[in-house]
C-alpha positions, 0 to 999 in steps of 0.5 A: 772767594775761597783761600782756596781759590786763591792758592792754585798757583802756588802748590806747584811744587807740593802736588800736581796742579789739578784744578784747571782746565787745560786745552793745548796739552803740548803746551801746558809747561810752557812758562806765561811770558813765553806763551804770551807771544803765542797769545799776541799773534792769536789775536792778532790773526783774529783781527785779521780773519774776523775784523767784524766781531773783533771790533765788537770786542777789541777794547776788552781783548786789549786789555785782557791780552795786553802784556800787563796780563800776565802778572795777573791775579783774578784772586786778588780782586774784591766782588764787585771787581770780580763782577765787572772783570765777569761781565766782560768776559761772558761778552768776549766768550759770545763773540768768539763762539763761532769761531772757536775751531781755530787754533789761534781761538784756542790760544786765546781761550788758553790764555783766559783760563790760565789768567783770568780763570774762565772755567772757575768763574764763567765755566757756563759760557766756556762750555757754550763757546765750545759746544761745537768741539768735541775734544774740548768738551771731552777736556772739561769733562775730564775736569768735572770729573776731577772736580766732582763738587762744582755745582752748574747745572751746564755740567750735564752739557758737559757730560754730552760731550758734543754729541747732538742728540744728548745735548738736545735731551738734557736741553728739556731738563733746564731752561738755564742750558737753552739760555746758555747755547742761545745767547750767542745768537744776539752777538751773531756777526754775518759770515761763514762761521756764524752760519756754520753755529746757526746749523749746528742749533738747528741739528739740536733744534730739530732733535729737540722739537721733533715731538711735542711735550716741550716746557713753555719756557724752553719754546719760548727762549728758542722763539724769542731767541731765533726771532730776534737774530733773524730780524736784527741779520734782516737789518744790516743784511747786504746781499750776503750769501751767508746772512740768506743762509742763517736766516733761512737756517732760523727760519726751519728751526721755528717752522719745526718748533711751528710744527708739533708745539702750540704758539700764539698766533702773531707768532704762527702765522709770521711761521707759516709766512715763511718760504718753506723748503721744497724737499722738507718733509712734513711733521710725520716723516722721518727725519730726512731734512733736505740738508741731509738729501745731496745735490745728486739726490735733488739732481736725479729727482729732478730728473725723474719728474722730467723724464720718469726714468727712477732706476738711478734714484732707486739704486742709489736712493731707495729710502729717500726716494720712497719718502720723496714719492709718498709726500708728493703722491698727488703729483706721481700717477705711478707712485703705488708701483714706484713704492713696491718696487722699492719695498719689495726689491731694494729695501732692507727689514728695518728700512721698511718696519721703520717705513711702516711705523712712520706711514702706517697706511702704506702697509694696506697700500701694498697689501695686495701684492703677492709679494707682500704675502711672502714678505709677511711670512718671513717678518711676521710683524709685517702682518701685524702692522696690516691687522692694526691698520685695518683695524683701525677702518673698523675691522677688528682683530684676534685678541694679543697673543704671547707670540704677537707679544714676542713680535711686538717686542722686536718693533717697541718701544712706538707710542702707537703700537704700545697705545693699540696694545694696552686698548685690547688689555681686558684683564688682569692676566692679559695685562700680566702677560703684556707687561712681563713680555713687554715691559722692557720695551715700553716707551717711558710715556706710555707706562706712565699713562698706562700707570695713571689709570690704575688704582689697583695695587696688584696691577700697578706693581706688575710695572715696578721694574729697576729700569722703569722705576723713575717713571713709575714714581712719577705717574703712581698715585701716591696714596695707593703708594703710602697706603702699600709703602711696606710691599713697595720696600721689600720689592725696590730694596733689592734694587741696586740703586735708589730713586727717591719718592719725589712726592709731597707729604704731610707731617703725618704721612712721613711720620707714617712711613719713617715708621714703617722703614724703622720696623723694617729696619729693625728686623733681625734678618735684614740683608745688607741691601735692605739695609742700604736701602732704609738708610736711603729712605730715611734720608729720602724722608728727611728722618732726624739727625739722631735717628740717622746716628742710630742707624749705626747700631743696625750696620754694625750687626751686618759683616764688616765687609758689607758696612762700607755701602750703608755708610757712604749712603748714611754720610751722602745723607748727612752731607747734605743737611744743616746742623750741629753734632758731636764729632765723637758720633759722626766719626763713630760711624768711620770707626765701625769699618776697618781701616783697610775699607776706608777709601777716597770715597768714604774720606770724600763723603766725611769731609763733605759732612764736615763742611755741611755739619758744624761739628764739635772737636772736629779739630781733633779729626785735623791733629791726628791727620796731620801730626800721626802720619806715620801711624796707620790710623782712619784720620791719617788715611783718609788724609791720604786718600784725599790730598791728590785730588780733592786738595780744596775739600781738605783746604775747605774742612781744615779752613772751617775748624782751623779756629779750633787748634791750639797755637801750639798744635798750629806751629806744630802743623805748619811744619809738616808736609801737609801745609798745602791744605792748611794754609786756608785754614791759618789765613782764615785765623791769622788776622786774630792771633797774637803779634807773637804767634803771627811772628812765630808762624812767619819765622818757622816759614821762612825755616821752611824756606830755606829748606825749599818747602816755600808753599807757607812763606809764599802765600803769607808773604801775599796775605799778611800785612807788611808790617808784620813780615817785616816784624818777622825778620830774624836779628842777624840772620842774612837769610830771613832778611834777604827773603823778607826784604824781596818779599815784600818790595816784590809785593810793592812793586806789584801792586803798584804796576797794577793799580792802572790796570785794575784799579785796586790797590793793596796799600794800608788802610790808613796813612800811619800803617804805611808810615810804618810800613816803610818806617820797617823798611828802612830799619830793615835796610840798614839791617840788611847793610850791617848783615849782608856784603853783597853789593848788587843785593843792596842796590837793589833794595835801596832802589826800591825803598828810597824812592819812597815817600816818607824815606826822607823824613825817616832817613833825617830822624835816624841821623838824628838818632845816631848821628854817627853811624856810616851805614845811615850817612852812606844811605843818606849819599845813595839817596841823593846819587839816585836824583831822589828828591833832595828837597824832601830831604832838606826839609825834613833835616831842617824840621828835625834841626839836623844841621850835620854840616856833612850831610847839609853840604851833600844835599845841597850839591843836589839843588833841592828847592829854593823854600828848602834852602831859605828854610836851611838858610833861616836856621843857620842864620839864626844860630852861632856861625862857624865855619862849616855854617858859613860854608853852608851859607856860602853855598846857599848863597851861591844860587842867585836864580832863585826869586824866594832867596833873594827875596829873603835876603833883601828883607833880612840883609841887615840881619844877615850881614851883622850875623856873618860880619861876626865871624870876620876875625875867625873866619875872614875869607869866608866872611869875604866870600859871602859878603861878595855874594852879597854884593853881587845880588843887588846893585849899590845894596851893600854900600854901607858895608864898603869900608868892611868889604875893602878891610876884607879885601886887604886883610885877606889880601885877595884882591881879586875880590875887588872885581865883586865890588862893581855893584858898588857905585864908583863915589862909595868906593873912592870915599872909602879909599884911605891907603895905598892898599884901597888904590890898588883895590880901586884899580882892580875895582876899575879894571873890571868897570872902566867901560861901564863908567859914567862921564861923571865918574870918569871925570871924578876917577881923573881927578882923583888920580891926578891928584895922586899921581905918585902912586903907581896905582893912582897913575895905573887907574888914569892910564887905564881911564885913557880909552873911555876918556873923553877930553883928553887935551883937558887931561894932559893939560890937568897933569901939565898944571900937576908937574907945573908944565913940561918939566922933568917931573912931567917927563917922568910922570910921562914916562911912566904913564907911556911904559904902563899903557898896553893899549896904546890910547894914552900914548895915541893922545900925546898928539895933542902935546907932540910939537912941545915933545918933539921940540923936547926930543931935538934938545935931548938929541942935541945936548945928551940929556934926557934920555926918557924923552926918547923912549917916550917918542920911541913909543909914540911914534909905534902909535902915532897915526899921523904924518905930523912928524918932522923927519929930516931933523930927528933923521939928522941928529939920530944919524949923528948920536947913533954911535953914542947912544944905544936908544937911537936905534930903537928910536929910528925903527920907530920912526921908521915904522911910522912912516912906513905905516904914514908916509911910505916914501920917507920910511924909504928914504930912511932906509936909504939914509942908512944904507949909504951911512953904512956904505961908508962906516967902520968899526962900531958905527957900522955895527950900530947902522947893521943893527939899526936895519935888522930892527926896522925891517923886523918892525914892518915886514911887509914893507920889505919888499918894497925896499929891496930894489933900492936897497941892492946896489948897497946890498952888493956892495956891502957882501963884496966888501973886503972886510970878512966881518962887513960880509958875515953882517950882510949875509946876516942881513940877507938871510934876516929878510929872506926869513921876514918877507919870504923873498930872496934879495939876491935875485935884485942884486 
């Protein structure tokens, strides 16, 4: 594929795109992803309209239209790619063929041609799919034309324009044409449109084998065409109105093909098996087939051969109706009178000359007509007709006159008439006469049978003429030509053109007649047209290079206003051969005409010749062009002249001599405004230049750039390899960094978005190119992050660059390298914040033994993978901890999901360990901290450790790290206990394990603690052990043993016991001692002393559950110590409560024990009684209802007593149990 194939989409902004084939007009500015709507509803209406050939190539069109599409480049793609996408293709332009006079047809050819490019790579099949269109056609030969060196021979199909009769003639020049508009035939679905493209092949079919002469090959693709659509319609035919159509349709196509050809006979008689048509009318009538005859025609003849009655169809139909009657004359008694009448009366001149020369019989027939004698007066030719008719039967005639040659002339060319003329040519004169009164005339067939007979010279050259002179080249015999070669150059050299001899010659003989043109060439009086023709002749007979060069003499001595033809004849020749020569002698032919002369043409037909030729310094030709623009020089000019429409020739020529220049006349060029046709030229060389000069060229076209002449930038940035751009940046400069980077991440991304869809891939061939590459990158980015500020730009970048792969691995060695820059730490961070793969990261900081704690620290925030930190966890271990190791440790550490890490630590936990405990002194609550993780990993694993765990916990006086050693069994923890500071982390150890304790461990914690049971946190650990206790009259009776019964000591042991419990359970227990506690309660009542024991009864009666508790006594003596001693009540709302919660009846009585006692009292023991009630009805709230009945009577009493303070303390009282219970107590008084 050429380069400069591949640059049509990039020239937009340099020159008007010419190159490609445009159908809708009105849309051709219309950008790819807006017309791709336009394109998605074409197929979609496709699908709809045609369901039958869409499913024949819907997975093709799928992925030909699919939204992927339009950043595709056919360019791009290797041969054989090119092949398969090719093959594909040819199948969607066969289906489609048919219907291709809708407009959404027309969308999805658009679509292939500004994609996929159909009318470069399958411009056969494009020309096939749309033969039936007209304006199309008319498009592509607009196209041809602008594009005069495609090389196809459909381009003579193009150039018919649609129209059938041209089609049909230039069909019998190349078979390869006949394949072309055939092979949709074997795609053929069964429906309307298809029946429509059968009819429109049987239009050609019937001009193309009208008459014989057909190459064998042409039949038999038709045949076996036509033949093979029938039957395989034949097979999937369903009742189908338009299957019986096309059939019959193939079916007249093979009987024409049957009629004037020679076929096999299977083949002839499964023709002539066939239906014919009724009105088809046989092999030498006019061209009237019964589908150009109307159904009112068919109606009225019908109607005829019923009733007779003929005026209507004579009226109407008079050459048909003539031609109907004379095939059918069997069956019409009266046709001879039916055919005078329309001959004579209603037929124009031409109607019947034409009648005539189709039936030449007919004239005798009418001959005896009086009206024919009239009619023969008038259009003499008419009589002729008769005289040649009847001579056929025997009758001869008068010999052929100069005025019957007149009459003749109105009437040829007919192959008939030429025929009977040239039989009653006797003589030399009598030929002369035909010949100069005819010969315009003469059908191409007959002087070339009539030339085949002759061998007289003097007679073969009467049929030389300008307009016969192909034929006669084809048909003279070619030694009477070589033998009168000079006669025949003075008389075709003053033809306007040239047709070439076209006849094989011996060594010998071409010497013979080169020689002949060289003597004519060298006479001194030679016209410019003689000269133009020997130039002609010399590459007709294939003269030697230099004897072409020598030819320049010659045309230097004629006017220099007539040079131009000779040379544009001389550089037609030479571009056609294959050979080397100097550029100083072809260009010397150019240098004989004057400037002025020099046109598109004469340029054309140069550039041609340098791309045929190799020719020597032809680089020169490029310099001058390009550098000395503004002198009006030949180069200069003829650049000009060709940079419109010929851009490829000129991309072609600089493309081949490109290797010639200079790297200083390369840089030089690029900077010019010809760059457009010299960048195939310097992609061609690129690859082998020096890495300076390739780094130059890209610098001086991102310069260019940045003026807006992006043509060399935008195809070097799709070309080179990526190192290189990125080589290319220019230090410090925002603009070169900014272009290059988008370059090429544009160009990544693409190529990756394409890989799926047409399975090619544009990356480095090796593994250490892309390691590279992104290796220039990422020096790039932090390029870019000390030169540019703007921060959406940057984003963008690094969200292209550090996804990818070996970004980590860079990113660790340039940490490495200079470990203190921002810029790489900060890429570092948004390397991480994009969820990249932090593991990838890891590993490679570990691999480069970066333990930036910093960095480490962040990565591992990002959960990278537990064989990245066991790796990270191996290294810090194995090197000096300090703090920020440790912290890394920790956070490691922290991840106990991971199955590798806590393989890894119970293997080296020893090791591990002995490393941190290291770092105790220093570092004592981190080392605390790890050493917990620890413990928390594995159960009892850590027990060696207890002592230094527990001197941690004290020396960071953290306590609450105690909980961490509940993987410890409890025997471990006890042993190691050896201060009051180990207590209290016993009972914190215990707080977070009591209910997970074992029996025996209870009972060993119970011990323990009753035998130091002066300390408050042995004494906290037993209340504690309380809830999970299971004998606890065994305990109570340890403790008694302890203080050696209830003594004072056991009193006060008990009274801190009952304060330290918050639950209850302790208290709860004292059940089991309650009849010594109450004994010990009524002594303390009685005498004043001990006032612990109360408040232990105190809060055990908030507890008690039972109704054990003997009433009257402790009532009795409360009652009376209630003015002394500030604990009764708070000992009486206890009880109070209990019995409220156990024995309803006697919190009732103490309730009204109270009430009367207050009835009666004064001063302070009033006071204490009021307070004694607002404390039991604030114990029990609900059971305040219950009491108001009997309490209202002392109620009333007490708020109507005398004594002002007696009642502010009831009113108190009052609001106190409207507040509790949310009744009014003065509704019960």
């Amino acid at each position: 594929m050429s380069i400069a194939e591949q640059l049509n989409r990039v020239r937009e902004k340099n020159i008007k795109d010419r190159s490609r084939v445009i159908l809708i007009n009105e849309l051709r500015d219309e950008p790819d992803i807006l017309f791709y709507s336009r394109v998605e509803e074409a197929v979609e209406l496709f699908r709809i309209y045609h369901s039958k050939p869409y499913e024949q190539i819907q997975k093709y069109l799928e992925v030909f239209t699919n939204e992927k599409s339009t950043e595709f480049r056919r360019e791009r793609l290797t041969q054989k790619e090119n092949e398969n996408i090719s093959k594909r293709l040819k199948i969607i332009l066969t289906v489609i063929t048919p219907y291709t006079k809708y407009n959404y047809i027309m969308i999805i050819l658009e679509w292939l041609i500004r994609i996929y490019r159909i009318d470069k790579y399958e411009l056969e099949y494009l020309v096939s799919a749309t033969i039936q269109i007209e304006e199309v056609q008319e498009i592509l030969d607009i196209f041809i034309s602008r594009n005069p060196f495609i090389s196809n021979p459909i381009v003579s199909i193009i150039q018919c324009k649609g129209v059938q009769v041209r089609i049909s003639k230039e069909l019998l020049n190349s078979n390869y044409n006949n394949v072309c508009i055939l092979r949709v035939l074997h795609k053929l679905v069964i429906d309307k449109e298809s029946h429509e493209y059968v009819k429109y092949l049987e239009g050609v079919g019937n001009i193309l084998f009208k008459e014989g002469n057909i190459p064998e090959e042409i039949i038999c693709e038709w045949v076996n065409s036509l033949f093979e659509c029938r039957n395989r319609i034949k097979k999937c035919i369903n009742n189908e109105i338009e299957g019986e159509s096309i059939i019959r349709c193939i079916e007249r196509i093979l009987i024409q093909i049957r009629m004037n050809n020679e076929l096999i006979d299977e083949i002839e008689r499964e023709i002539d098996g066939f239906n014919k048509n009724t009105y088809k009318l046989d092999c030498n009538s006019i061209n009237t087939d019964v589908q150009d005859i109307s159904y009112r025609f068919s109606t009225l003849y019908a109607h005829f051969k019923r009733t007779g009655d003929k005026d209507k169809l004579i009226k109407e139909y008079s050459m048909e109706f003539a031609v109907q009657i004379i095939s059918e004359k069997e069956e019409i008694s009266d046709w001879v009178s039916i055919l005078k009448e329309i001959i004579f009366k209603w037929l124009k001149y031409d109607e019947i000359v034409e009648l005539l020369l189709e039936k030449p019989y007919i004239s005798l027939v009418i001959s005896d007509d009086p009206e024919y004698t009239k009619l023969s007066k008038k259009y003499p030719i008419i009589k002729i007709l008769s005289e040649i008719e009847r001579e056929r039967e025997g009758k001869d005639i008068k010999k052929i006159t100069k005025k019957m040659v007149s009459e003749f002339y109105q009437i040829l060319p007919n192959r008939q008439i030429e025929k009977w003329i040239f039989k009653k040519v006797t003589s030399y004169n009598e030929l002369k006469l035909v010949i100069d009164g005819l010969l315009p005339v003469l059908s191409t067939e007959t002087i070339e049978n009539e030339l085949v007979k002759m061998s007289d010279w003097k007679s073969i050259e009467l049929f030389l003429s300008e307009v016969h002179h192909k034929a006669f080249i084809r048909s003279v015999d070619r030694d009477v030509l070589i033998s009168h070669f000079s006669e025949y150059i003075d008389i075709v050299s003053k033809y306007n053109g040239y047709t070439p001899l076209d006849i094989e010659l011996s060594d010998e003989e071409r010497e013979g007649l080169l020689n002949i043109a060289k003597c004519k060439l060298e006479r001194s009086n030679n016209t410019p047209e003689e000269i133009l023709f020997i130039v002609y002749v010399y590459g007709d007979l294939h003269a030697h290079i230099n004897t072409l060069f020598e030819v320049k003499s010659r045309i230097e001595s004629i006017p220099e206003s007539d040079r131009k033809r000779p040379i544009k004849a001389l550089l037609e020749i030479l571009s056609d051969r294959r050979d080397t020569v100097q550029c100083t002698d072809l260009f010397g032919i150019i240098q004989i005409l004057d400037v002025f002369d020099v046109d598109t043409t004469v340029s054309l037909l140069l550039y041609r010749t340098a791309i045929s030729l190799d020719v020597r310094g032809f680089s020169r030709i490029i310099c001058n062009a390009v550098l000395k623009k503004e002198s009006e020089t030949v180069e200069s000019k003829m650049l000009k002249c060709l940079r419109r429409d010929n851009v490829d020739l000129v991309s072609a020529v600089f493309e081949k001599y490109f290797n010639e220049l200079t790297p200083q006349e390369i840089l030089l060029m690029i900077k010019t405004e010809y760059i457009d046709v010299l960048v195939p030229g310097l992609l061609s060389i690129f690859n082998g230049l020096e890495q300076n000069i390739k780094i130059d060229i890209i610098r001086a076209a991102v310069e260019m750039y940045r003026i807006e002449n992006t043509l060399l930038f935008s195809v070097l940035s799709k070309s080179v390899p990526l190192s290189i751009l990125l080589e290319s940046v220019i230090p410090g400069d925002k603009y070169s960094v900014q272009l290059i980077l988008d370059t090429v991440l544009a160009r990544i991304s693409a190529v990756e978005e394409s890989i799926s869809v047409n399975e090619t891939s544009c990356k480095s061939d090796n593994d250490s190119e892309q390691r590279r590459v992104v290796s220039l990158l990422l020096d790039t980015l932090i390029h870019a992050r000390k030169v540019c500020n703007v921060g959406s730009v940057l984003c963008n970048w690094e969200r292209s660059i550090l996804p990818m792969r070996e970004i980590p691995g860079l990113l660790s060695k340039q940490l490495k390298a200079n470990g203190s820059s921002q810029v790489i730490r900060g890429l570092i961070n948004r390397y991480l914040k994009k969820n990249l793969s932090s593991t990838d990261l890891l590993l490679a900081l570990v691999q480069d033994k970066v333990l930036d704690n910093s960095v480490l620290q962040n990565v591992l925030m990002h959960n990278p993978s537990s064989r990245s930190k066991v790796l990270l966890f191996r290294a810090l271990i194995s090197r000096q901890l300090n703090r920020k190791s440790l912290l890394l440790v920790l956070n490691i550490l922290k991840d106990k999901k991971s199955s590798l890490l806590r393989y890894y630590v119970q293997s080296r936990l020893q090791y591990i360990v002995k490393a941190v405990l290291k770092q105790k002194d220093a570092h004592f609550t981190l080392v605390l901290k790890i050493m917990c993780n620890l413990v928390g990993r594995e159960k009892n694993v850590m027990h060696p450790y207890t002592h230094s765990l527990m001197g941690l916990i004290k020396q960071t006086r953290r306590k609450e790290y105690a909980k961490k050693l509940t993987q410890i069994n409890l025997r471990y923890i006890i042993n190691a206990v050896s201060d009051d500071m180990d207590i209290q982390i016993l009972e914190k150890y215990v707080n977070n394990k009591v209910s997970e304790l074992e029996p025996e461990e209870v009972k060993e914690l119970t011990t323990f603690c009753i035998n130091r049971i002066d300390k408050g946190s042995a004494l906290r650990i037993l209340v504690e052990l309380f809830s999970v206790i299971e004998n606890k009259q065994a305990v109570w009776t340890d403790l008694l043993r302890k203080t050696e019964g209830f003594t004072p000591k056991f009193i006060h042991t008990l009274h801190r016991m009952c304060r330290l419990d918050r639950k209850g359970v302790c208290i709860s227990s004292l059940s089991l001692i309650y009849s010594r506690l109450e004994d010990m309660l009524i002594n303390a009542l009685s005498t004043d002393k001990s006032p612990e024991i109360i408040d232990i009864m105190k809060r055990f009666f908030m507890h008690e559950k039972s109704t054990l508790i003997s009433i009257q006594k402790i009532m009795e003596l409360s009652m009376q110590a209630i003015s002394t001693r500030k604990s009764i009540p708070g000992l009486i709302s206890a009880l109070f409560y209990s019995q409220s919660m156990n024995n309803p009846s006697e919190a009732e009585g103490i309730n009204h024990t109270i009430l009367v006692d207050l009835v009666k009292a004064d001063g302070p023991r009033k006071n204490r009684l009021f307070n004694t009630l607002y404390k039991i009805y604030n114990k029990n709230p609900d059971f305040i209802s219950r009491l108001l009945g009997q309490s209202a009577p002392y109620f009333a009493i007490l708020l109507e007593s005398k004594n002002a303070h007696t009642r502010n303390k009831a009113e108190q009282l009052m609001k106190i149990i409207s507040t509790l219970s949310g009744e009014d107590p003065y509704k019960f008084l």
